[in-house]
MIKE-594743 format. One record per residue (C-alpha): residue in three letters; x, y, z. Coordinates in steps of 0.1 Angstrom, whole numbers, padded with zeros to 4 digits, always signed. Layout:
AlaXYZ ...
***
This chain:
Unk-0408+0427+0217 Unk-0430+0427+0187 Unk-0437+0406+0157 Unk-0434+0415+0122 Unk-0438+0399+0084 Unk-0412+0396+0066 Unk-0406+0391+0024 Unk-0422+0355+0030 Unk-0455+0368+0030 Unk-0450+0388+0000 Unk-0473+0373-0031 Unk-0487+0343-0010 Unk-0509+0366+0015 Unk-0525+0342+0034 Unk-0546+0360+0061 Unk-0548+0333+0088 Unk-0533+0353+0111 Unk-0554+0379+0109 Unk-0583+0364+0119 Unk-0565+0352+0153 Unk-0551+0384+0162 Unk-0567+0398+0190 Unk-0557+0436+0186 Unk-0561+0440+0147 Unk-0530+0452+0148 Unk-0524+0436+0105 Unk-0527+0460+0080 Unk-0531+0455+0044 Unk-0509+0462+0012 Unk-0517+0449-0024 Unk-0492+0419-0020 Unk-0482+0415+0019 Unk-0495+0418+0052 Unk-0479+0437+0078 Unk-0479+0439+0115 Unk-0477+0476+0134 Unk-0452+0473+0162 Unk-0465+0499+0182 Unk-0501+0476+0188 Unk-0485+0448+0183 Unk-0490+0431+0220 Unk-0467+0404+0214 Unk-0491+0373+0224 Unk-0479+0353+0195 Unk-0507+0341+0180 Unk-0504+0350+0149 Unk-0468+0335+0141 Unk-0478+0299+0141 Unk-0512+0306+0119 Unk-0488+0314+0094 Unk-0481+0285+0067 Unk-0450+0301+0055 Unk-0433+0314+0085 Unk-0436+0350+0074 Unk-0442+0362+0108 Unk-0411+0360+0134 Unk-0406+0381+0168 Unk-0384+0413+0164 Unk-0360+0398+0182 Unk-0344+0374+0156 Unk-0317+0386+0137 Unk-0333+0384+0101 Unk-0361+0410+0119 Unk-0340+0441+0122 Unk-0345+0447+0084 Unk-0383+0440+0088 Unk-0392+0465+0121 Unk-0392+0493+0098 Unk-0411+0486+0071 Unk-0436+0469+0089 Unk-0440+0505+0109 Unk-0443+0525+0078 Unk-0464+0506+0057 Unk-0486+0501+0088 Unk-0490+0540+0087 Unk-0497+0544+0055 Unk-0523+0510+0041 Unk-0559+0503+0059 Unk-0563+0477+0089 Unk-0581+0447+0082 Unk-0594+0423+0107 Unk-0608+0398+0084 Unk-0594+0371+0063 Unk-0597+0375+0028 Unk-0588+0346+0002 Unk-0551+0344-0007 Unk-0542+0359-0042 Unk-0549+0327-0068 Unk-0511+0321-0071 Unk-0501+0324-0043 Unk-0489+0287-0038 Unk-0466+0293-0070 Unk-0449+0319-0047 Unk-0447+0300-0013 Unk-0410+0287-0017 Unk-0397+0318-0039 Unk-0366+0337-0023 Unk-0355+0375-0032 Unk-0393+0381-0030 Unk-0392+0418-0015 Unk-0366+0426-0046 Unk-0385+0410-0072 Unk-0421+0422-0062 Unk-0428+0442-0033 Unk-0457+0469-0038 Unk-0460+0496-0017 Unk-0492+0501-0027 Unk-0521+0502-0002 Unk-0550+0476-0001 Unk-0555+0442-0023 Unk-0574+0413-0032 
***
């Protein structure tokens, strides 16, 4: 088992679980956070640091859809093991639904 974000975490960005994880295995894209599954060591810590549930283990259903995309993207933006500030709207964004439709970036870095 792994853990991975999902759309949740698109626009909000908050990095509180970064700054618990004990493997560094986040890595950064201009509008979401994602987890590599393959350094992923499944302890857990991060989901609950998460404030809008963007983080769930890979073996819930909604997951399936996630696994991938979190292993690319993983691949292809830098690690970061630091908590940066959240974008400044990202509490407009917290309870928004279609996110990954509406305004995924596969761009690389951020804030």
């Amino acid at each position: 088992m792994t853990y991975v974000v999902t759309e949740a975490c698109i626009r909000c960005k908050y990095m509180d679980c970064v700054e618990v994880c004990p493997v560094d295995c986040f890595y950064e894209g201009e509008n979401m956070l994602v987890i590599h599954p393959d350094e992923c060591i499944d302890c857990g810590v991060c989901e609950p640091e998460c404030p809008v549930e963007a983080i769930i283990p890979d073996s819930e259903p909604p997951a399936e859809r996630w696994l991938e995309l979190n292993r690319e993207f993983a691949a292809a933006w830098p690690n970061i093991t630091r908590k940066k500030p959240p974008p400044p709207d990202a509490d407009e964004f917290k309870d928004a639904t279609d996110k990954y439709e509406k305004y995924f970036s596969p761009k690389g870095g951020g804030s």
